[in-house]
mmCIF file of the N, C-alpha and C atoms, coordinates in Angstrom:
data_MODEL
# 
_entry.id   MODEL 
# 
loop_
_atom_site.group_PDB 
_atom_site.id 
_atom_site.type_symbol 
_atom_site.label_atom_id 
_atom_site.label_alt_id 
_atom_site.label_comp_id 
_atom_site.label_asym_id 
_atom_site.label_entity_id 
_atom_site.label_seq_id 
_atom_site.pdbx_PDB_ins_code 
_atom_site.Cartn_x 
_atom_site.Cartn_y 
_atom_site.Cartn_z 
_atom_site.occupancy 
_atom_site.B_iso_or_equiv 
_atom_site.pdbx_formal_charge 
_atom_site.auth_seq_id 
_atom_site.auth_comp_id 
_atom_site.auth_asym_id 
_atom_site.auth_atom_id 
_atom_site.pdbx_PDB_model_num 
ATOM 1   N N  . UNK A 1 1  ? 16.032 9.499   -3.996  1.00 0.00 ? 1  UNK A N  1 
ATOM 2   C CA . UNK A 1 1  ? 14.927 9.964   -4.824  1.00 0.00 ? 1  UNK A CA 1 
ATOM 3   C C  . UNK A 1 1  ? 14.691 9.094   -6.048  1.00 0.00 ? 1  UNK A C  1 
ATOM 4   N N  . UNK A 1 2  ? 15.161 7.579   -5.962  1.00 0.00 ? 2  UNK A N  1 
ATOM 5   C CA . UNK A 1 2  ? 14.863 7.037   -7.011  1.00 0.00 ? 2  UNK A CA 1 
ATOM 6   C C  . UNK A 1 2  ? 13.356 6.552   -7.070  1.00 0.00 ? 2  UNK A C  1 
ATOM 7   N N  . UNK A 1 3  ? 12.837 6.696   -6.120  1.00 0.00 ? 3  UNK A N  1 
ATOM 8   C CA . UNK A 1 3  ? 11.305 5.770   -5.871  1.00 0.00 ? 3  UNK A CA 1 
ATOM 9   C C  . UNK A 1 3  ? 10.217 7.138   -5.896  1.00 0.00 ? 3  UNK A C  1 
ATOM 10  N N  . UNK A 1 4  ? 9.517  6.674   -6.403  1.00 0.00 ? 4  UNK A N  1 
ATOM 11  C CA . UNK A 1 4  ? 8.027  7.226   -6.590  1.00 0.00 ? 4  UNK A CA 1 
ATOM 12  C C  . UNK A 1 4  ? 7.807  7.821   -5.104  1.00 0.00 ? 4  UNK A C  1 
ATOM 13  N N  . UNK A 1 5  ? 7.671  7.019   -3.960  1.00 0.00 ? 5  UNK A N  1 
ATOM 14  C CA . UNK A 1 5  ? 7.179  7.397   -3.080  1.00 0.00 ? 5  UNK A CA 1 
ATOM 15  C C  . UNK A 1 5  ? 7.965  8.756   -2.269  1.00 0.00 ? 5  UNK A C  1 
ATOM 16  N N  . UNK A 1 6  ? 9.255  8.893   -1.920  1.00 0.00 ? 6  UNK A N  1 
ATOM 17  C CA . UNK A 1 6  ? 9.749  9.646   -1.873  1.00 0.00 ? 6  UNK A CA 1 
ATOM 18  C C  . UNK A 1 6  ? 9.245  11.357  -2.822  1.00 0.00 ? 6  UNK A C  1 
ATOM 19  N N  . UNK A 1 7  ? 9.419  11.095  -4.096  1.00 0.00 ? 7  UNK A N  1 
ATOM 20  C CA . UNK A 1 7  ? 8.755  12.384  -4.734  1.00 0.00 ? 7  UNK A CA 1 
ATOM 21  C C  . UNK A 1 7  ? 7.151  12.135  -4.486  1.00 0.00 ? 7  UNK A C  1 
ATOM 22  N N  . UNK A 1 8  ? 6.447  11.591  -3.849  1.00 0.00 ? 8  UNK A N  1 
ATOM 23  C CA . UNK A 1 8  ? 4.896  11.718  -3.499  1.00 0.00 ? 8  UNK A CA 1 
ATOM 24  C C  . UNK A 1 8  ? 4.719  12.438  -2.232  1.00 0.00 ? 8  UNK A C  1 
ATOM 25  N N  . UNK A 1 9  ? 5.430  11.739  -1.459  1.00 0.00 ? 9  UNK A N  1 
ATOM 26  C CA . UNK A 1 9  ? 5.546  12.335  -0.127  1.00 0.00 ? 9  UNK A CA 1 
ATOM 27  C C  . UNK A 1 9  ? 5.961  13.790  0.006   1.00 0.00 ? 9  UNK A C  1 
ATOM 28  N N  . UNK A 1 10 ? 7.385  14.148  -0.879  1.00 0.00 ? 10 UNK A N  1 
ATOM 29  C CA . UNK A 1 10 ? 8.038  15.402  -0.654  1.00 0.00 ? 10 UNK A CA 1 
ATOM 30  C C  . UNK A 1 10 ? 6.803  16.555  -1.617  1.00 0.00 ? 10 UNK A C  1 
ATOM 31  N N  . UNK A 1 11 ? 5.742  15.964  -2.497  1.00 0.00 ? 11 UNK A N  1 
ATOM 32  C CA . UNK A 1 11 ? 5.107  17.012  -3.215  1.00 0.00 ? 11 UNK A CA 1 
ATOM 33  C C  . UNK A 1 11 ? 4.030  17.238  -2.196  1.00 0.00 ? 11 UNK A C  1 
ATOM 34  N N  . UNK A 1 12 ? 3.147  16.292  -1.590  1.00 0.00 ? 12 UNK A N  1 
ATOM 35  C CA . UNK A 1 12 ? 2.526  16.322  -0.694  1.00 0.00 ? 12 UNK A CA 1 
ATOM 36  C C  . UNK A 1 12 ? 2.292  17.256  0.993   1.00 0.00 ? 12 UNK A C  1 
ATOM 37  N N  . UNK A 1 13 ? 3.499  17.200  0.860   1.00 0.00 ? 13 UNK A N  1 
ATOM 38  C CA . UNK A 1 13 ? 4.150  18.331  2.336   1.00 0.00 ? 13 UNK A CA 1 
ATOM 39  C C  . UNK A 1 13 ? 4.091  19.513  1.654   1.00 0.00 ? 13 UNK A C  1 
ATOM 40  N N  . UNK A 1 14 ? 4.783  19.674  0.409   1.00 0.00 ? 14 UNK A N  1 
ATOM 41  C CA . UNK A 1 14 ? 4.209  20.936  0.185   1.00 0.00 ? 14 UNK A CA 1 
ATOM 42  C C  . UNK A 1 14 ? 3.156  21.673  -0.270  1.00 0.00 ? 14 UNK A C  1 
ATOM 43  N N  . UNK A 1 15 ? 2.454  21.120  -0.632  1.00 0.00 ? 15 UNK A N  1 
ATOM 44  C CA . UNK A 1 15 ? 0.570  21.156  -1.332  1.00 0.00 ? 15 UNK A CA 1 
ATOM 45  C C  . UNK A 1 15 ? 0.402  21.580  0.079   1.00 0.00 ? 15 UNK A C  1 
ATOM 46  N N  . UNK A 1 16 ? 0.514  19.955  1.266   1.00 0.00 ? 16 UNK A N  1 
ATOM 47  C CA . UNK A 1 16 ? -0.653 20.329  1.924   1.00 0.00 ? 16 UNK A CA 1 
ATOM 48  C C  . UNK A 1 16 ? -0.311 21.431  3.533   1.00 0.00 ? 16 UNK A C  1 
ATOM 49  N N  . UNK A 1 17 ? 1.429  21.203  3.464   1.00 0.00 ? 17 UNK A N  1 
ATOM 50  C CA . UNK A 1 17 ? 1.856  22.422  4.866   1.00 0.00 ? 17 UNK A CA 1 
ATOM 51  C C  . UNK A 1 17 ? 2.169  23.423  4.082   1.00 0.00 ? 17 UNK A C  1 
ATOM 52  N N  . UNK A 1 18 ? 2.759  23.349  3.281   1.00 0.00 ? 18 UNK A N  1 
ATOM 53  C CA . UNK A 1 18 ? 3.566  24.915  3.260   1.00 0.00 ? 18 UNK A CA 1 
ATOM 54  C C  . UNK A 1 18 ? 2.384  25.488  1.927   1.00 0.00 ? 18 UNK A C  1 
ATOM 55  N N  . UNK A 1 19 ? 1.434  25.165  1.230   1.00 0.00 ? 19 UNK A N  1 
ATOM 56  C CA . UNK A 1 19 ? 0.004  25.588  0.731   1.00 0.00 ? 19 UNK A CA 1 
ATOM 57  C C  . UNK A 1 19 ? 0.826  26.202  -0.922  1.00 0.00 ? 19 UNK A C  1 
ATOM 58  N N  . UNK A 1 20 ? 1.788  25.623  -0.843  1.00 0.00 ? 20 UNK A N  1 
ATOM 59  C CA . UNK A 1 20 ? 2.428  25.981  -2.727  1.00 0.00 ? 20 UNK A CA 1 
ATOM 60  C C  . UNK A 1 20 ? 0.802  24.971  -3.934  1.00 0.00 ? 20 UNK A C  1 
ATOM 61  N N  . UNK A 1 21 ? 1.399  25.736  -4.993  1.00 0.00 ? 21 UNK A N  1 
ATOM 62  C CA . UNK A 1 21 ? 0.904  25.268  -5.747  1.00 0.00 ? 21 UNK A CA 1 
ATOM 63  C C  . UNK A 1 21 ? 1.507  24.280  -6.356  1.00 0.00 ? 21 UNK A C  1 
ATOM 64  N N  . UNK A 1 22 ? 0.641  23.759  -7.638  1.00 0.00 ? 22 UNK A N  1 
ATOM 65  C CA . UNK A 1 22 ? 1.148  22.468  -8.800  1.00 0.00 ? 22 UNK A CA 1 
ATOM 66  C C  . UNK A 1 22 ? 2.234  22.869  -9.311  1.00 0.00 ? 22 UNK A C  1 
ATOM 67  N N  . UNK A 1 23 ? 2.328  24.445  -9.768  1.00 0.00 ? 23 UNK A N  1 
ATOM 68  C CA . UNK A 1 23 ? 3.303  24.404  -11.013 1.00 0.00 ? 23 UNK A CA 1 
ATOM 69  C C  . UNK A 1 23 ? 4.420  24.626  -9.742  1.00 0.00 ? 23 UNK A C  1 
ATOM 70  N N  . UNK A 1 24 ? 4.867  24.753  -8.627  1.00 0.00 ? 24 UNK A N  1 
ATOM 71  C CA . UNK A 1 24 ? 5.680  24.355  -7.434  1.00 0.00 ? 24 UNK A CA 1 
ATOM 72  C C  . UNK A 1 24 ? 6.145  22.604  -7.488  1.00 0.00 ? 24 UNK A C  1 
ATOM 73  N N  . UNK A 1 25 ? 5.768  22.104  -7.542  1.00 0.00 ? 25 UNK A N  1 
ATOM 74  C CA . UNK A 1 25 ? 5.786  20.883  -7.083  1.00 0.00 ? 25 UNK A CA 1 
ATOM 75  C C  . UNK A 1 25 ? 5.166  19.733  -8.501  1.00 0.00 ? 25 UNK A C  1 
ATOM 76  N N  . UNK A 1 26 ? 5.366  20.462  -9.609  1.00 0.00 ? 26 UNK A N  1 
ATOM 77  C CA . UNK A 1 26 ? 5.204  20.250  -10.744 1.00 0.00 ? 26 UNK A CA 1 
ATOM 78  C C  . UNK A 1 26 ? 6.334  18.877  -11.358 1.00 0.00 ? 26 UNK A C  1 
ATOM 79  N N  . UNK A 1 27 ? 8.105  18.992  -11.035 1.00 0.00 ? 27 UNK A N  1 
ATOM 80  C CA . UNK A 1 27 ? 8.979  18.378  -11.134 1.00 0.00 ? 27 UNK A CA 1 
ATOM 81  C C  . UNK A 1 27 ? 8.481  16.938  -10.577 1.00 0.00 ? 27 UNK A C  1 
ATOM 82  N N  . UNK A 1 28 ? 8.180  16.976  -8.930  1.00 0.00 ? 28 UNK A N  1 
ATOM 83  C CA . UNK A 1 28 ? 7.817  15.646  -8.511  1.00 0.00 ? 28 UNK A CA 1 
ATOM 84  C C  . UNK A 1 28 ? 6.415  15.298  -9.381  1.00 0.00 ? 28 UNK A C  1 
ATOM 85  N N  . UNK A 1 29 ? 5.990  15.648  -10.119 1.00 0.00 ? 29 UNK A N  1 
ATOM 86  C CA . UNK A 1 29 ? 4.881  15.481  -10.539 1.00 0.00 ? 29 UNK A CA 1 
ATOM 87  C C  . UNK A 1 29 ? 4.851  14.743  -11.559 1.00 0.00 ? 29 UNK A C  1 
ATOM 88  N N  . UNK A 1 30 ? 5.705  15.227  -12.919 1.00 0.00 ? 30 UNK A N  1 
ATOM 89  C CA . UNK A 1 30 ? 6.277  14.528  -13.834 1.00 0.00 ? 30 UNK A CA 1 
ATOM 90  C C  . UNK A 1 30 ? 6.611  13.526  -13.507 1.00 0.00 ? 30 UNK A C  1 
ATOM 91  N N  . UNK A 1 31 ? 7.781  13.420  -12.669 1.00 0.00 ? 31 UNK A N  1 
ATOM 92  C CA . UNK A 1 31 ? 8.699  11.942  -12.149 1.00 0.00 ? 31 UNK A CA 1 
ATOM 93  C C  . UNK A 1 31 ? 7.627  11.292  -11.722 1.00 0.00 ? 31 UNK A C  1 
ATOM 94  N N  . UNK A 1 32 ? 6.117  10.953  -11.143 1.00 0.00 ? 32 UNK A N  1 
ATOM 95  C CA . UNK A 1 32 ? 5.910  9.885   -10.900 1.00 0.00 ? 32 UNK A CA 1 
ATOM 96  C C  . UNK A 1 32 ? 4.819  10.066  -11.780 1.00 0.00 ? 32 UNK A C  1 
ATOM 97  N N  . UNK A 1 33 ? 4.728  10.573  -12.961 1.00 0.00 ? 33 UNK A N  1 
ATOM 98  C CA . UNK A 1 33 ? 3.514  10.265  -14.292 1.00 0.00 ? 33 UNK A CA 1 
ATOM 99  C C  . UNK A 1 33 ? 4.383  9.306   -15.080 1.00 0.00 ? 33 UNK A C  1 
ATOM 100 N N  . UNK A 1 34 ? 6.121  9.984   -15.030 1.00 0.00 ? 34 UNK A N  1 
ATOM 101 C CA . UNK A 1 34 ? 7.223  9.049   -15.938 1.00 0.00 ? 34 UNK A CA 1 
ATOM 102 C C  . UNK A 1 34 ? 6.494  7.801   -15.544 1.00 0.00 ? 34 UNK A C  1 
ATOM 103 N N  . UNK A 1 35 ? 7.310  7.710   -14.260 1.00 0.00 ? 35 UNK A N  1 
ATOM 104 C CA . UNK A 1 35 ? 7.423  6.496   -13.514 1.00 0.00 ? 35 UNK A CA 1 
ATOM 105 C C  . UNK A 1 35 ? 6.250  5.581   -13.435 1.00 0.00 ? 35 UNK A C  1 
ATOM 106 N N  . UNK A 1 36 ? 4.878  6.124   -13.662 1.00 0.00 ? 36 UNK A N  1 
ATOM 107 C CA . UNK A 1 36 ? 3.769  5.312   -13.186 1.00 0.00 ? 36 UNK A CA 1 
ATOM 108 C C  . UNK A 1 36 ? 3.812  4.811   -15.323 1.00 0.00 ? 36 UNK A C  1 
ATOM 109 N N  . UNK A 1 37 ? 4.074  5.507   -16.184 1.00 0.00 ? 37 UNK A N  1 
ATOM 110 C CA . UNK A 1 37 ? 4.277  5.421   -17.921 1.00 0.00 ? 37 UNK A CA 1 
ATOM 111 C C  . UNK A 1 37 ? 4.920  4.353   -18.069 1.00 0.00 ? 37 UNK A C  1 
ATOM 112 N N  . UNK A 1 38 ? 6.370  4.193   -17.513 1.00 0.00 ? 38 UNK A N  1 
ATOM 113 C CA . UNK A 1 38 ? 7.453  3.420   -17.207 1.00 0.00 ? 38 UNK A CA 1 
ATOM 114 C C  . UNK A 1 38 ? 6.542  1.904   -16.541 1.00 0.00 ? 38 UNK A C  1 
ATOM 115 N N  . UNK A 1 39 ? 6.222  2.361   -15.809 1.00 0.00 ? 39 UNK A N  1 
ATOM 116 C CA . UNK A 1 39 ? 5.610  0.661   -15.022 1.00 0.00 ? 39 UNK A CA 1 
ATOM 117 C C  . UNK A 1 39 ? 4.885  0.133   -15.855 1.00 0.00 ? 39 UNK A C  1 
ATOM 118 N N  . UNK A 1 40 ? 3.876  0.874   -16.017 1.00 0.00 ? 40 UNK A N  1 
ATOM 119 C CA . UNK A 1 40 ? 2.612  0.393   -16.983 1.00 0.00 ? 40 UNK A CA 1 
ATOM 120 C C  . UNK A 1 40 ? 3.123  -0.175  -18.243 1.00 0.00 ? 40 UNK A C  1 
ATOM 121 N N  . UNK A 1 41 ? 4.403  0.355   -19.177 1.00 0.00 ? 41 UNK A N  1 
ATOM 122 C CA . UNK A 1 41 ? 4.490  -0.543  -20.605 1.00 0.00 ? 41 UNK A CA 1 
ATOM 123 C C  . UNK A 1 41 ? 5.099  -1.639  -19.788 1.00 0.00 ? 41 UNK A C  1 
ATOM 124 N N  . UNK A 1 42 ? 6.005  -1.440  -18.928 1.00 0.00 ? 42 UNK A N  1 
ATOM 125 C CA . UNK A 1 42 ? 6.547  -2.723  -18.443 1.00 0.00 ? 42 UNK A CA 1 
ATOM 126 C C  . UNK A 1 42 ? 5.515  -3.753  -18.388 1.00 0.00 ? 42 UNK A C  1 
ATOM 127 N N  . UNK A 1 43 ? 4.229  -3.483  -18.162 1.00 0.00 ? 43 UNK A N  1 
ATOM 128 C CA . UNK A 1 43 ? 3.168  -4.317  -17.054 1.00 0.00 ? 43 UNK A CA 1 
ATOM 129 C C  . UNK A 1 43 ? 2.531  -5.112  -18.685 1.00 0.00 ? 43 UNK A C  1 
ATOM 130 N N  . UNK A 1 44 ? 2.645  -3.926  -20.026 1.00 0.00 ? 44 UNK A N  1 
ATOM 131 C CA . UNK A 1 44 ? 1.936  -4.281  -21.030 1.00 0.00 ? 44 UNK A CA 1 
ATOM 132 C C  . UNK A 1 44 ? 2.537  -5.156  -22.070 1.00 0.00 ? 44 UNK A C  1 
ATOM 133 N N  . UNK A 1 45 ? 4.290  -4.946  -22.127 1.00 0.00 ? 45 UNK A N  1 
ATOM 134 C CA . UNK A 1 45 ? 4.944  -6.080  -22.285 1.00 0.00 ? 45 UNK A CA 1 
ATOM 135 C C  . UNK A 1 45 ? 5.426  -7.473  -21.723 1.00 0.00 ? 45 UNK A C  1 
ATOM 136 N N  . UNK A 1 46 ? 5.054  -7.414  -20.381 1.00 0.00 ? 46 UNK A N  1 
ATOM 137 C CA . UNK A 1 46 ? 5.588  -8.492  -19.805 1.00 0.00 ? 46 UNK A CA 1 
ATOM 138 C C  . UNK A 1 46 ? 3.600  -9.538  -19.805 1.00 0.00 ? 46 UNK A C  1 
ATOM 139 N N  . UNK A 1 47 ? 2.650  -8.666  -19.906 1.00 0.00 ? 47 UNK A N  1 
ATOM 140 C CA . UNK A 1 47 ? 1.559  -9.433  -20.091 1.00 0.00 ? 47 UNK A CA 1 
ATOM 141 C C  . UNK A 1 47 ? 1.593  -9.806  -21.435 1.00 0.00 ? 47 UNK A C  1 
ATOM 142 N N  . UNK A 1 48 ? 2.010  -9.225  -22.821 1.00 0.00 ? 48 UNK A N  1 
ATOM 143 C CA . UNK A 1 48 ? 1.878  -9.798  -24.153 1.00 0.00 ? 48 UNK A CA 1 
ATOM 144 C C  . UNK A 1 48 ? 2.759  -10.943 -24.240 1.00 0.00 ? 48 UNK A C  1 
ATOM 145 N N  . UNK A 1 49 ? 4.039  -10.950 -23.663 1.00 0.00 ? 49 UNK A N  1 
ATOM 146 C CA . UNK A 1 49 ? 4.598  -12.360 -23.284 1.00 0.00 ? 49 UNK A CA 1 
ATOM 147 C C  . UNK A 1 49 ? 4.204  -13.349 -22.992 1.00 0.00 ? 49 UNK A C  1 
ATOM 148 N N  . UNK A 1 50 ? 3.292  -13.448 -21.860 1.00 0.00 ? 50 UNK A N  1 
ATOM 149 C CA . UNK A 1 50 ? 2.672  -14.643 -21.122 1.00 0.00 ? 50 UNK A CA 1 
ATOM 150 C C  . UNK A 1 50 ? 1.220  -14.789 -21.989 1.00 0.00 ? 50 UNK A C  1 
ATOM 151 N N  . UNK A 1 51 ? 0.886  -14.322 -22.565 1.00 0.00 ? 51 UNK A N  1 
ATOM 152 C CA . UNK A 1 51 ? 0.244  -14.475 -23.613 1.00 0.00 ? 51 UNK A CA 1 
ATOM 153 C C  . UNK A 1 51 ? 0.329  -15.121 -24.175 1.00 0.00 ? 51 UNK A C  1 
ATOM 154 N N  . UNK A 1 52 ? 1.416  -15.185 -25.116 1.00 0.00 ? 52 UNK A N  1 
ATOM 155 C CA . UNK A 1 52 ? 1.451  -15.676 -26.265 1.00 0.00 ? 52 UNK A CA 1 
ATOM 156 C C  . UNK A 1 52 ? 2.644  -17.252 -25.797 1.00 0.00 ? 52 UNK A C  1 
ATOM 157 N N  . UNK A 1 53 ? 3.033  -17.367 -24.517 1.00 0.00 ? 53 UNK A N  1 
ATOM 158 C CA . UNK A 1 53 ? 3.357  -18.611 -24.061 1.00 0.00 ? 53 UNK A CA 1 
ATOM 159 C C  . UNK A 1 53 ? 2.285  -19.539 -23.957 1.00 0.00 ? 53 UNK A C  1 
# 
């Protein structure tokens, strides 16, 4: 469960078979807003770098 896709997939099965709601499947939800937060400064520091090279 370290990868995004894994918690996409496992929130997904339950939305769309077993018909739970958000605040259900709320946990995987967070983890890939972290995770997509997490990428993105990565994406915004590693571009101010090459920048300024």
């Amino acid at each position: 469960y370290a990868f995004p896709y894994a918690h996409a997939i496992d929130a997904s099965r339950a939305i769309l078979i077993r018909g739970v709601g958000l605040e259900a499947v709320s946990s995987d939800l967070l983890f890939l807003v972290g995770w997509a937060v997490g990428i993105f400064a990565i994406g915004v520091i590693l571009f101010r770098r090459s920048m300024r090279s």
